[in-house]
Phi, psi and omega in degrees: 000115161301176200278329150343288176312305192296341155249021186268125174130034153330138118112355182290326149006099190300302176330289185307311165330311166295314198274321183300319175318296202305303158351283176305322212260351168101002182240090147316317159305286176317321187272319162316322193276329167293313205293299187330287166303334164301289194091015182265133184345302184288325165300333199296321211294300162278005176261342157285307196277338160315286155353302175293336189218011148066048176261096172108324188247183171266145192292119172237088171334337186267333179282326143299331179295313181272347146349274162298335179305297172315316155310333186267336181294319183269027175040054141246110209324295197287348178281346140347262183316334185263326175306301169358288187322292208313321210276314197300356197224012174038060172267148210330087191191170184264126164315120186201096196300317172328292204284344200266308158309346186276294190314282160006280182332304191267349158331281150339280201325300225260024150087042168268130169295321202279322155299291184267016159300299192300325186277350177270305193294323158287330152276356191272320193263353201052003160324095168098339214193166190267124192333164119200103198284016166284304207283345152315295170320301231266335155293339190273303168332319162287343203275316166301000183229020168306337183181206168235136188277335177300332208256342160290301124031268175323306217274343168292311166304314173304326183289310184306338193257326156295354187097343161293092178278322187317263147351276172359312211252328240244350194238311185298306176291008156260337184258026123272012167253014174254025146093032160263143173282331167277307191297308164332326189268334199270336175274343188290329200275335198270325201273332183301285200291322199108023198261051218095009157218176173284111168322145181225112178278325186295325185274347154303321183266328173269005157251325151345270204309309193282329146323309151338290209288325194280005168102008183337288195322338208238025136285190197209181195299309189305307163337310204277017185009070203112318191254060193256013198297291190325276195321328177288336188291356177277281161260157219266119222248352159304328169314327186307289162301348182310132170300139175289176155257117178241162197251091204297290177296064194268000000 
């Protein structure tokens, strides 16, 4: 099962529905407080990330940090990948390259593009594990043919453009590490700006470098099928279509 199959019907919850509505609509409070009184993995999952980023609470990384851990307890698949997150980047939790690679791992197993994107880059780096770039190649490959990244994509642009950043962000970082270039560029923008998350210039700069690296440059206006509303509060999207310029004399 992909990862897509695996989260559908996220957020259909009537409850949760009602807190994500509150969410989208910017009252934070109100949606912390619905997620709170569910209590279901996926509420927690998300009462973590207000938390991490200090929507509605006070910002605390240790206290989101066991959030998700409680989410991931209760087998919810993307909360996996964020404890991952927390140990390898020791966000409140002590940096522990091991436990970050155990998670990462078992992410992968369990069909997260986003898990064996990270498990490729730790064998590839020795982070946690003993360098080896066959079983890199061999996650990253997997991690590209894990699904359709367009249809992750979507379902990432669709949230992001209602105000679920939360969702949002949760659908775009796995299809830009299968190697879309728009959902890269819409996570470089949200974390550069502040946008529904704690601005990060450093997490901003490494999906920048992953837009990039996924072909940013060679999209066009046309690409952005739609989401060019979202995108213009960022970048200047006339540029985009702009003819380059070349120096007849170089």
């Amino acid at each position: 099962m992909d990862f897509l199959s695996g989260m559908a019907g996220i957020g259909d919850d009537p409850v949760l529905k009602n807190a994500y509505d509150a969410y989208s609509e910017g009252s934070y409070r109100s949606s912390f407080s619905i997620f709170e009184e569910a209590g279901t993995p996926e509420a927690k999952y998300c009462m973590a990330f207000q938390i991490l980023n200090g929507q509605g609470v006070q910002r605390d990384p240790k206290k989101a940090f066991s959030l998700f851990k409680e989410s991931m307890d209760g087998s919810f698949l993307p909360a996996i990948s964020e404890v991952a997150q927390c140990y390898g980047y020791g966000i409140g939790v002590k940096t522990d390259d091991s436990k970050a690679f155990e998670l990462f791992s078992k992410a992968a197993e369990l069909g997260d593009p986003y898990g064996m994107s990270m498990l490729s880059m730790m064998y590839r780096n020795g982070d946690g594990v003993r360098r080896n770039n066959k079983l890199a190649d061999e996650w990253s490959e997997h991690c590209d043919s894990s699904g359709d990244p367009g249809e992750l994509e979507d379902a990432g642009m669709e949230f992001l453009e209602k105000g679920n950043v939360i969702l949002g962000r949760m659908f775009l970082m796995r299809s830009a590490v299968m190697g879309a270039p728009v959902s890269a560029k819409a996570l470089a923008c949200i974390y550069g700006f502040g946008a529904g998350v704690h601005a990060d210039d450093d997490e901003a700069s490494d999906w920048e470098d992953t837009a990039d690296a996924n072909g940013w440059d060679d999209v066009t206006r046309e690409d952005l099928e739609g989401h060019e509303k979202w995108f213009s509060r960022f970048i200047d999207l006339d540029e985009m279509d702009a003819e380059p310029e070349y120096d007849d004399n170089p």
